[in-house]
VEXPAVEX-77822 format. One record per residue (C-alpha): x, y, z. Coordinates in steps of 0.02 Angstrom, whole numbers, padded with zeros to 5 digits, always signed. Layout:
N
+--------+--------+--------+
:      x :      y :      z :
+--------+--------+--------+
:      X :      Y :      Z :
...
+--------+--------+--------+
***
This chain:
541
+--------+--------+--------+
:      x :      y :      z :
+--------+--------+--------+
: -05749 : +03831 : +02575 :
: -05681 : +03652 : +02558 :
: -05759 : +03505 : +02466 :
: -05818 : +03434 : +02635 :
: -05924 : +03617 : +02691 :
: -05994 : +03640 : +02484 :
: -06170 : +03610 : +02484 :
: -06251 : +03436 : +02417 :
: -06079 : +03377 : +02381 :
: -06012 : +03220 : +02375 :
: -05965 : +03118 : +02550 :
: -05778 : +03166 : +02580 :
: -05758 : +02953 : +02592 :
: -05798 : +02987 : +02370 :
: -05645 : +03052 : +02346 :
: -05466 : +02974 : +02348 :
: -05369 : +03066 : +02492 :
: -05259 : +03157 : +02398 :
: -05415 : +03266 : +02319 :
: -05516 : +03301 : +02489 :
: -05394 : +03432 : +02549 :
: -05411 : +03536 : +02390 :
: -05501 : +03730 : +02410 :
: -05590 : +03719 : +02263 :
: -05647 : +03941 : +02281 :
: -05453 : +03943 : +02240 :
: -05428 : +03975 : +02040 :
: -05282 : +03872 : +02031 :
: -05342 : +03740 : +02119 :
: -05498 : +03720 : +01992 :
: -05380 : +03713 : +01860 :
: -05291 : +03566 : +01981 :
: -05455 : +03488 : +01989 :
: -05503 : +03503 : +01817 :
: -05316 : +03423 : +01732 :
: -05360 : +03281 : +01875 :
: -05533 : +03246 : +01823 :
: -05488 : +03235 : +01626 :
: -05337 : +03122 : +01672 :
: -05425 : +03009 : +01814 :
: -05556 : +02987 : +01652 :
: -05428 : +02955 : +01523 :
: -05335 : +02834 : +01635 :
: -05496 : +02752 : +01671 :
: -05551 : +02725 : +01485 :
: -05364 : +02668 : +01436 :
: -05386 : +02540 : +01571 :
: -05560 : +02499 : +01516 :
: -05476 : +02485 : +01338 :
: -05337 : +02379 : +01407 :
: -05453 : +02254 : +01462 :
: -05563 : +02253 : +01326 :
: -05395 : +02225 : +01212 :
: -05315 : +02089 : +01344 :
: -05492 : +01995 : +01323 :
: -05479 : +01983 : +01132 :
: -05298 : +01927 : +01136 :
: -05350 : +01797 : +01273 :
: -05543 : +01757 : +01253 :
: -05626 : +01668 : +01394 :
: -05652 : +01470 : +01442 :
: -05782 : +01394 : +01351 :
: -05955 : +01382 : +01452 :
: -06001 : +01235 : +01539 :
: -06102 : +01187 : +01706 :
: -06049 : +01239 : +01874 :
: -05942 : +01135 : +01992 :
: -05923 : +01096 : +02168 :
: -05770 : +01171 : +02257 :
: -05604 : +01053 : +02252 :
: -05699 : +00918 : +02133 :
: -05768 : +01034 : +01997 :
: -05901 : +00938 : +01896 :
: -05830 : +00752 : +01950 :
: -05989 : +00703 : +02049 :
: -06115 : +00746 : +01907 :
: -06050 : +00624 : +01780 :
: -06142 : +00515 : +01691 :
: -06068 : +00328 : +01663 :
: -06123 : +00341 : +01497 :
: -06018 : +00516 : +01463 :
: -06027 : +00505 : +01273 :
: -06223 : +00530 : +01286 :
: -06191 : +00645 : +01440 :
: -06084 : +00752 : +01340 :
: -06208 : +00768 : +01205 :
: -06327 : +00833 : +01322 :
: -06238 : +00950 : +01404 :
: -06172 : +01030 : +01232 :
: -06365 : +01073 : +01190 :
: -06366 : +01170 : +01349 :
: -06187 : +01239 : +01342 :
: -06159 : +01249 : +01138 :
: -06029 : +01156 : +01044 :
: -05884 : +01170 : +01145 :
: -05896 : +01162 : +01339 :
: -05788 : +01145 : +01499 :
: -05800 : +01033 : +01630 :
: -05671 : +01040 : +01772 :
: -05630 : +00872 : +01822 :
: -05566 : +00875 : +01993 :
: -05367 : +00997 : +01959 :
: -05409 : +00935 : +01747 :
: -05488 : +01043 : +01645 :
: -05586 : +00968 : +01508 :
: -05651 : +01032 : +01343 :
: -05803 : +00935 : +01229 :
: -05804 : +00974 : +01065 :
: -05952 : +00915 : +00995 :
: -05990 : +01023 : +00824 :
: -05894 : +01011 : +00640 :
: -05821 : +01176 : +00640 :
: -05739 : +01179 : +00804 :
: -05692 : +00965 : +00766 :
: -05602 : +01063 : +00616 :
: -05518 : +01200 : +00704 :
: -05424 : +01061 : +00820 :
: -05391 : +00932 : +00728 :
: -05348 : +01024 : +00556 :
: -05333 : +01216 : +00574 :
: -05248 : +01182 : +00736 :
: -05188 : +01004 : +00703 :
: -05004 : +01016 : +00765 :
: -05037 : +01089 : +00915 :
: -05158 : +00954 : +00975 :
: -05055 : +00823 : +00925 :
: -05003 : +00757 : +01087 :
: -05114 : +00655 : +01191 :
: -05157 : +00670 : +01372 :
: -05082 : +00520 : +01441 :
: -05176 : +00441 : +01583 :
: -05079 : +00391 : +01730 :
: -05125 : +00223 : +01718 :
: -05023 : +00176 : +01562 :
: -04857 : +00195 : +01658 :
: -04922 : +00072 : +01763 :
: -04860 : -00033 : +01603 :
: -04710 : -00086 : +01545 :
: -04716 : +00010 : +01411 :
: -04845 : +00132 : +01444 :
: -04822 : +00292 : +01336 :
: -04718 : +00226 : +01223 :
: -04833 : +00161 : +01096 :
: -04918 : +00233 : +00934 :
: -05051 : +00274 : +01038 :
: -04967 : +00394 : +01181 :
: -04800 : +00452 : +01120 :
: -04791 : +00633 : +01098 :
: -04798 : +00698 : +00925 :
: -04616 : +00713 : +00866 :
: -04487 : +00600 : +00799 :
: -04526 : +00442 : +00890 :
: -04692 : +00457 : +00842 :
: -04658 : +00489 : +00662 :
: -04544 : +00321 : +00668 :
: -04688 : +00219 : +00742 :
: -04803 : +00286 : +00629 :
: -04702 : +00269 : +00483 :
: -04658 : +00078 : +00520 :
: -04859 : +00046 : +00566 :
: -04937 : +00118 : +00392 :
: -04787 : +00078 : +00268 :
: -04708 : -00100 : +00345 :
: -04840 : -00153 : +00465 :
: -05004 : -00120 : +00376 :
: -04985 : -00050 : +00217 :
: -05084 : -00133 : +00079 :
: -04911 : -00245 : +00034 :
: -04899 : -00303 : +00192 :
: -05084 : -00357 : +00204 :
: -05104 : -00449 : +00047 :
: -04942 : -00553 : +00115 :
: -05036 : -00612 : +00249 :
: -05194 : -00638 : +00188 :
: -05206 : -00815 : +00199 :
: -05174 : -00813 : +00380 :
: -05335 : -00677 : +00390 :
: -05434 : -00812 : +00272 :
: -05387 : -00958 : +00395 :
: -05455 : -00904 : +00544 :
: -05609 : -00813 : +00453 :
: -05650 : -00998 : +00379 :
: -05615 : -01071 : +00530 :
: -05761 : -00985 : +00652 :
: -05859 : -01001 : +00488 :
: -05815 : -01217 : +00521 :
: -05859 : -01189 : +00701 :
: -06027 : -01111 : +00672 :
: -06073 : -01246 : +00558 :
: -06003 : -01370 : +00680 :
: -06130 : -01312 : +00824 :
: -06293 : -01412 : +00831 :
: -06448 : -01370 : +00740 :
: -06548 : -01185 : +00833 :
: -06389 : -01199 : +00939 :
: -06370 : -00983 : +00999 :
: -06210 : -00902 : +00986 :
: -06124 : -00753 : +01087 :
: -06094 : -00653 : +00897 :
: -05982 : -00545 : +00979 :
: -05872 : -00664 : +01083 :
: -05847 : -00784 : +00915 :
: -05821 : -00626 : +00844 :
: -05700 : -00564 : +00981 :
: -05591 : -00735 : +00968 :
: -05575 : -00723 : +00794 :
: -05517 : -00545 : +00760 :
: -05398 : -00618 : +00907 :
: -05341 : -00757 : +00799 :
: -05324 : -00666 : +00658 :
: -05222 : -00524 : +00726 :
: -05111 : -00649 : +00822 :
: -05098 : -00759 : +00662 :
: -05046 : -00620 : +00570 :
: -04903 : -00530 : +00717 :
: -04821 : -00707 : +00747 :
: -04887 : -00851 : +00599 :
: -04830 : -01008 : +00632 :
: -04734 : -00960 : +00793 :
: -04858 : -01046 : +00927 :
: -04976 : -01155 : +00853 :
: -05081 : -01320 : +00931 :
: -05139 : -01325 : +01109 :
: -05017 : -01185 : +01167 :
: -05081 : -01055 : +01033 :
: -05268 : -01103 : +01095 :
: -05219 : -01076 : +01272 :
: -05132 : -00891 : +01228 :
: -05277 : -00838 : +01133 :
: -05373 : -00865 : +01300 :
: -05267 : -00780 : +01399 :
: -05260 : -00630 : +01269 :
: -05445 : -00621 : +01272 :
: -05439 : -00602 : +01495 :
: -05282 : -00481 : +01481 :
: -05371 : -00397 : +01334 :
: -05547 : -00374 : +01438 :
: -05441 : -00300 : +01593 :
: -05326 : -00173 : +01486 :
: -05461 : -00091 : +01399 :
: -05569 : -00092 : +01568 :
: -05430 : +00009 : +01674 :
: -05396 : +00121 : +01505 :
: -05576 : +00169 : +01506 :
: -05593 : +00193 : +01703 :
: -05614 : +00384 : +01779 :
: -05479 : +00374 : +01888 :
: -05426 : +00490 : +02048 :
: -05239 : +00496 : +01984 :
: -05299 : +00590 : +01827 :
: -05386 : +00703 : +01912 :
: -05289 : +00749 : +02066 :
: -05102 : +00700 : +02009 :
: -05051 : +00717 : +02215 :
: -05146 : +00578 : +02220 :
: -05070 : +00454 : +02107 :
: -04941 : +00358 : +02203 :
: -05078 : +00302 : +02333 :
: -05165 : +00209 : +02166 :
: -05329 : +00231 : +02296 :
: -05458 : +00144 : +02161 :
: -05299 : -00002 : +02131 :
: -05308 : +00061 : +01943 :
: -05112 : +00053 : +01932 :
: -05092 : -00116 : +02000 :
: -05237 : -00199 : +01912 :
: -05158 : -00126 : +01734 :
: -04981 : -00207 : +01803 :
: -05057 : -00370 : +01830 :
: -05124 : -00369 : +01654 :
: -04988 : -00297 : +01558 :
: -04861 : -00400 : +01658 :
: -04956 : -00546 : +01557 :
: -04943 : -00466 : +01407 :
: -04757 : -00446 : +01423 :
: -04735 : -00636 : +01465 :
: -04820 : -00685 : +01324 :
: -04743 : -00563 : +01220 :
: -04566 : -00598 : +01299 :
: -04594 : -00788 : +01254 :
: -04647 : -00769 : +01084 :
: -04511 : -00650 : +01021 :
: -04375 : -00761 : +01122 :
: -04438 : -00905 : +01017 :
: -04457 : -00818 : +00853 :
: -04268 : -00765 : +00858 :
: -04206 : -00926 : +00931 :
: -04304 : -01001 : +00758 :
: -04231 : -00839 : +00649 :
: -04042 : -00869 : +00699 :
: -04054 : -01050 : +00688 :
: -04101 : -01018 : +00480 :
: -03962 : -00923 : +00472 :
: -03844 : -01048 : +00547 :
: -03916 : -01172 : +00427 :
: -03908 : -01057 : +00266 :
: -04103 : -01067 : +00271 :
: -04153 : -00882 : +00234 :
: -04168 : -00830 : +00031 :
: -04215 : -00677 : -00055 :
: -04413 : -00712 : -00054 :
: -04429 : -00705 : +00132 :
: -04484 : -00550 : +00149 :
: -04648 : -00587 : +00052 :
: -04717 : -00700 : +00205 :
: -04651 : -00613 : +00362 :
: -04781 : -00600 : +00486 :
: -04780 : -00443 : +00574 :
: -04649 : -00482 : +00707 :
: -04516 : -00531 : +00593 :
: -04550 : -00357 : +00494 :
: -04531 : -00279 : +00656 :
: -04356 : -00373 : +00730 :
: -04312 : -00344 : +00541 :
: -04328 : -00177 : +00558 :
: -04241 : -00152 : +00741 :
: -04079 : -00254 : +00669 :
: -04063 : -00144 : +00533 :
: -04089 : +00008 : +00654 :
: -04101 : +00207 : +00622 :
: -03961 : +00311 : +00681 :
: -04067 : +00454 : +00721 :
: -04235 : +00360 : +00788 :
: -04202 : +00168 : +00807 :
: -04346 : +00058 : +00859 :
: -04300 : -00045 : +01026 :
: -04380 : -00190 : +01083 :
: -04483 : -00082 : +01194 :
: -04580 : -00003 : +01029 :
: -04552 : -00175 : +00963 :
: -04664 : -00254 : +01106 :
: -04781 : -00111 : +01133 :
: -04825 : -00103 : +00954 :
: -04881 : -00292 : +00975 :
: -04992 : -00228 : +01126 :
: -05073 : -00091 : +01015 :
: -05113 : -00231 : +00884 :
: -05181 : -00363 : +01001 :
: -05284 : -00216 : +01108 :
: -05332 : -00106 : +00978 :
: -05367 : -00232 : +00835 :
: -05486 : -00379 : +00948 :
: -05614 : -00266 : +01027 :
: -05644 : -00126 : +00906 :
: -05677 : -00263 : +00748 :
: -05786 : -00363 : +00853 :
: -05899 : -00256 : +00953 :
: -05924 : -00150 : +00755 :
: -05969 : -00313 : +00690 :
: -06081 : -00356 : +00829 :
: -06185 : -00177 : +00805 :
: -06186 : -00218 : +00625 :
: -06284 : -00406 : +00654 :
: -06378 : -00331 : +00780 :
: -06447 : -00176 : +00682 :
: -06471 : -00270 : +00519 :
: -06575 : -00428 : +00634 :
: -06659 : -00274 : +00691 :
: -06711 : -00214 : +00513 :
: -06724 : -00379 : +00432 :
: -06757 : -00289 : +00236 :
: -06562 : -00266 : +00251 :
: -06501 : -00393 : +00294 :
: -06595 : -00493 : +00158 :
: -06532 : -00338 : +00011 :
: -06351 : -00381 : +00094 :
: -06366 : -00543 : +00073 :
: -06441 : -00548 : -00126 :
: -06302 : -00444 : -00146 :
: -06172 : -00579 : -00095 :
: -06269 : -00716 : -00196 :
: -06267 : -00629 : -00368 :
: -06064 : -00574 : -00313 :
: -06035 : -00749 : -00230 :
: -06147 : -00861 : -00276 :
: -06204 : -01004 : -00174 :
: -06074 : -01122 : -00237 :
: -05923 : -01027 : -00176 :
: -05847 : -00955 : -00027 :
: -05816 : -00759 : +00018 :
: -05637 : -00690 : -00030 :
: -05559 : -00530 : +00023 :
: -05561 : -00512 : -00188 :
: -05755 : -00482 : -00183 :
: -05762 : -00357 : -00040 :
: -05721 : -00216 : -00174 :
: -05882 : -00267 : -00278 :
: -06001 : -00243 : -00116 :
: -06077 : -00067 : -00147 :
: -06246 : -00094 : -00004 :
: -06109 : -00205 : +00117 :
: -06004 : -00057 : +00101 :
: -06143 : +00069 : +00145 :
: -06208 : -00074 : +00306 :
: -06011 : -00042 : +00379 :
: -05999 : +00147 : +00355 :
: -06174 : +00174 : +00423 :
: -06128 : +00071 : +00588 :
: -05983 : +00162 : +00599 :
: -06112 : +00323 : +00586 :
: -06212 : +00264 : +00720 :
: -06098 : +00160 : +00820 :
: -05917 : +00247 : +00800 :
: -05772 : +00132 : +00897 :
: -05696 : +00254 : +00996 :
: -05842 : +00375 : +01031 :
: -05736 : +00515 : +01125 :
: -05588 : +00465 : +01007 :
: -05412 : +00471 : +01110 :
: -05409 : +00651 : +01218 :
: -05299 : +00753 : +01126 :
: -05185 : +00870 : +01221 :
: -05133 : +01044 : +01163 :
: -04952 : +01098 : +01155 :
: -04991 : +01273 : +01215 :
: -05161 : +01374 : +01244 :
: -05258 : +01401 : +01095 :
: -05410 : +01499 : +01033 :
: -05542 : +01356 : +00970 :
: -05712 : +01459 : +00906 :
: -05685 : +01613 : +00977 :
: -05629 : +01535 : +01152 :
: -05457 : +01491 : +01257 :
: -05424 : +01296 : +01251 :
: -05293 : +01311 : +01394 :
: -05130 : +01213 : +01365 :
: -05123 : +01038 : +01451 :
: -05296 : +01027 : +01444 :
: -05395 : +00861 : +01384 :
: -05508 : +00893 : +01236 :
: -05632 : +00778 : +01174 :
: -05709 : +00766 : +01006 :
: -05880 : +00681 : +01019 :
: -05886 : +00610 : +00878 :
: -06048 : +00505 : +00931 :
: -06116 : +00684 : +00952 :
: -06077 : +00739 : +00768 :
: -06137 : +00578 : +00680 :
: -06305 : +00600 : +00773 :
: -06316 : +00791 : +00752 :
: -06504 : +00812 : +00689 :
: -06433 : +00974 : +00592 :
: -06314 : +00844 : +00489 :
: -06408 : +00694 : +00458 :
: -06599 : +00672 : +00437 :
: -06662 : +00540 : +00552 :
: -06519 : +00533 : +00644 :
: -06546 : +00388 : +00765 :
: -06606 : +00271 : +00622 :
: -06508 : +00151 : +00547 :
: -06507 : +00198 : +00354 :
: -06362 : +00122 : +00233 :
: -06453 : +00192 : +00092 :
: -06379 : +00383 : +00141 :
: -06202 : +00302 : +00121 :
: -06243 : +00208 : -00080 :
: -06149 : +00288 : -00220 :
: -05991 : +00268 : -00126 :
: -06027 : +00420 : +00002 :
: -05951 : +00424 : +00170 :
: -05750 : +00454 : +00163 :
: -05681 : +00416 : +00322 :
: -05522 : +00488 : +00243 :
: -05526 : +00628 : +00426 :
: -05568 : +00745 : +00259 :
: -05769 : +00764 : +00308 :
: -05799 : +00835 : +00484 :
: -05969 : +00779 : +00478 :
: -05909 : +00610 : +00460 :
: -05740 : +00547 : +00531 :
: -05766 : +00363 : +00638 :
: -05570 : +00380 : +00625 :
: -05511 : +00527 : +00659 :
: -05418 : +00640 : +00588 :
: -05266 : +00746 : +00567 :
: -05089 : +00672 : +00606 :
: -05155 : +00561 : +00739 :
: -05306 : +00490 : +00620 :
: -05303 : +00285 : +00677 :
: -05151 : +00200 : +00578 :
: -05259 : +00052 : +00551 :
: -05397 : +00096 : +00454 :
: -05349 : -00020 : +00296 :
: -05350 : -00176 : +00409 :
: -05507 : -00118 : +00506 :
: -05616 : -00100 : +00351 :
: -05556 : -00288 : +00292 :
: -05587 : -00369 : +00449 :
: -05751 : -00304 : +00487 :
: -05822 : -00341 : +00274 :
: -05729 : -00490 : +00257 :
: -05796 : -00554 : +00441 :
: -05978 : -00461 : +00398 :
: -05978 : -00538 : +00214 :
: -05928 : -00712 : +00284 :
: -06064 : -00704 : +00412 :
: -06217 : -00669 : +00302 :
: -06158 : -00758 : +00165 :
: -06125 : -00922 : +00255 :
: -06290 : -00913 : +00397 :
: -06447 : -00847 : +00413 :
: -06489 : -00750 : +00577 :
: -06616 : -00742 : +00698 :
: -06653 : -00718 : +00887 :
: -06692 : -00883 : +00995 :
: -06885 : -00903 : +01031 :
: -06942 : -00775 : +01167 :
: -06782 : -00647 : +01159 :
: -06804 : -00454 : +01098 :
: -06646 : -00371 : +01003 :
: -06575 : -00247 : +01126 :
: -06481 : -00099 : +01013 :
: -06416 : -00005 : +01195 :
: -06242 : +00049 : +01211 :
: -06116 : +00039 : +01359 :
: -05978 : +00163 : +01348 :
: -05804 : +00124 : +01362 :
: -05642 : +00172 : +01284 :
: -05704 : +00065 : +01141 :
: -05890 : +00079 : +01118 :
: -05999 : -00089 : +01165 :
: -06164 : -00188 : +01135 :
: -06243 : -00145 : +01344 :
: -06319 : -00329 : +01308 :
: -06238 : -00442 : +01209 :
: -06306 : -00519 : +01028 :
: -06347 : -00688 : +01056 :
: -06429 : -00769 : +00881 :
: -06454 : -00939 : +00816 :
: -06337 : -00967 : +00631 :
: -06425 : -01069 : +00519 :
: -06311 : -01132 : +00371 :
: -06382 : -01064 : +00191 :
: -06278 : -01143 : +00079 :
: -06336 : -01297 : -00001 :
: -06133 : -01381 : -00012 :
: -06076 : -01418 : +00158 :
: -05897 : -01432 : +00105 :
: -05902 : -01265 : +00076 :
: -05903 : -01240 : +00271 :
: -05747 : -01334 : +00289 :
+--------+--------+--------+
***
């Protein structure tokens, strides 16, 4: 009798075809049966095993909400994605994915997996993801900022910290950092009596100053240097606007030579400004450099008072064999100072006047702290800022609550990597909320509150050494420019509140809302009347 006549059997259709003909009354075929049975098992729990091992070497995607077909999760964001993200990572856990039209995109939002990928894991997330809109420029991808981790980088790197802003270099130029400081400190004073000010755009045109002052010094000066700084702060505005734009190219590369949201050719308009301006400064600074050394002009002690762009021409004359610095790093490290040094030192400022107006008890303990350092015969110095404990702890707890770059620059990762017991596939773009961390109710108590006090006794090392803390980064692409941030924003702070009191004109409530960008914003800017609090008015000259 066959399998197919054998009574409550199995349907013939069970069986692979190769075991229905079998007679299983025969002896020999039961032992055929029975050697097929144990090996159709053991083959089964080898492949079982197989896949069980294959899944440990290669662990799954990180969760993350369903997408539509073609467009993944594209339609469901939020314009304010920092606070999006931090949602979604309560639902989702600490590290999520979100398929962005062909990009996959991780959130990292937790200190132990911000740890695996940017220290356990730092060198293979040292590249960025570069968005398609920066070779719209000139120079796009060939700054600090963008250029894969390797020797380039290294060289740019190595000339920003130790020639550009090392503490050597700073303390040369200091006095061009004091001018402009005293000078919107003179223009405050100048402004008639309950006269409001835009604190951030004052604030905005004199980190603008002060940068520019301190990349070409005397160079431009008068009318013309007014009229640059005006067209920095428009070029400025429309650079960081098409940086921090979603845009179709990223997502579907097939896409990108149609530009269909005019990303591209917006950037080119603004960075083919840049360039100009750029292009006439350096052409004017050599024409000046080679005419001192026609005349005999240049002595040992020059070096002491270059300004940035001589350090940087320096450098490209005297050239590396092995990495030399071109005029292309030469003019996109000028962009990276101008961008990256106007907006991020005034909007932090901004959040700073705005929370303390909003909690007037610290503003007052920030300002008795200035008087007994100060007094109110004298004028704030970059020498005092070290003896500001409670100013100290007002910056660092902005920073907390407020970081610049909220989603930090994507990073990128070499090759696929597991990040908390999950696959980070390679070319991916990772973000590390770091808005998320800083306002993690597990980390900090009262999270959402503006507190200095948790930062007194010198706590808070933005070093990239606390994950719990890190408003810079960390790892090998940790910001280059920290030094120079933290004395712009307490020398501009301490100036400030030393020099005014603050408050809102008649009628107007303090709005503490956010607008994300690239570089985090006030959603409504601080508008506040400066009344002068020092009893000399020379001392405003």
């Amino acid at each position: 009798m066959t399998l197919l006549q054998k009574p409550n059997s199995l349907s013939s259709n069970s069986w692979p075809w190769w075991l229905q003909n079998i007679n299983l009354n025969d002896t020999h075929s039961d032992g055929i049966l029975f050697t097929l049975t144990i090996a159709i098992l053991a083959i089964s729990w080898y492949t079982m095993k197989s896949a069980v091992t294959e899944k440990k070497k290669h662990p799954p995607l990180p969760p993350g909400p369903r997408g539509l077909p073609v467009v993944g999760n594209l339609l469901s964001l939020d314009p304010e994605i920092h606070s999006f993200f931090a949602c979604l990572s309560g639902t989702y856990g600490p590290i999520l994915t979100l398929r962005l039209g062909r990009k996959v995109c991780i959130v990292v939002s937790s200190p132990a997996a911000a740890r695996e990928v940017l220290k356990d894991h730092d060198i293979v997330f040292a590249n960025r993801d570069v968005p398609a809109v920066t070779t719209a420029m000139p120079y796009g991808g060939r700054d600090i900022v963008f250029t894969p981790y390797g020797p380039e980088w290294r060289m740019l790197r190595r000339v920003c910290v130790r020639d550009m802003l090392g503490t050597a270099t700073l303390d040369a130029v200091y006095a061009l950092r004091r001018r402009e400081i005293r000078g919107t400190i003179s223009h405050l004073r100048s402004r008639s009596a309950d006269s409001p000010v835009n604190v951030g755009e004052q604030m905005f045109l004199a980190a603008l100053n002060v940068i520019t002052s301190m990349l070409w010094g005397g160079t431009v000066t008068g009318r013309e240097r007014e009229a640059i700084a005006a067209e920095f702060r428009r070029v400025v505005a429309d650079v960081t606007e098409q940086l921090g734009k979603p845009n179709l190219s990223d997502f579907f590369p097939g896409l990108a030579r149609f530009d269909l949201q005019g990303v591209a050719r917006k950037m080119r308009e603004a960075s083919s400004k840049l360039e100009g301006v750029f292009g006439k400064i350096i052409d004017q600074r050599q024409r000046m450099d080679g005419l001192k050394r026609e005349k005999g002009d240049e002595d040992s002690s020059r070096r002491e008072c270059e300004d940035f762009l001589q350090v940087l021409l320096r450098l490209k004359e005297e050239g590396d064999a092995k990495t030399p610095l071109t005029m292309t790093h030469v003019q996109a490290l000028l962009m990276d100072m101008v961008v990256g040094g106007t907006d991020t030192t005034s909007n932090t400022v901004e959040f700073a006047m705005a929370e303390m107006m909003n909690k007037p008890e610290v503003m007052r303990k920030a300002q008795q702290e200035l008087d007994t350092v100060i007094g109110n015969n004298n004028v704030v110095e970059e020498s005092h800022i070290p003896k500001l404990p409670y100013l100290h702890a007002v910056m660092k707890e902005v920073l907390r609550l407020h970081p610049i770059l909220p989603l930090m620059v994507p990073h990128c990762p070499s090759e696929s990597c597991v990040v908390g017991g999950y696959t980070i596939p390679k070319g991916a773009r990772v973000f590390v909320n770091v808005w998320a961390i800083h306002r993690d109710p597990s980390i900090w108590e009262n999270p959402t509150e503006f507190d200095p006090e948790r930062f007194v006794d010198g706590k808070g090392d933005y070093s990239g050494k606390d994950f719990t803390y890190f408003p810079f980064g960390s790892g090998r692409r940790i910001c280059a420019g920290i030094a120079m941030a933290e004395r712009m924003v307490m020398f501009s702070l301490a100036s400030l509140l030393h020099s005014f009191d603050w408050e809102l004109p008649a009628g107007e409530k303090l709005d503490l809302s956010e607008k994300f960008g690239i570089v985090l914003k006030k959603k409504v800017p601080l508008i506040a009347i400066p009344t002068p609090r020092l009893t000399d008015p020379g001392l405003y000259e």
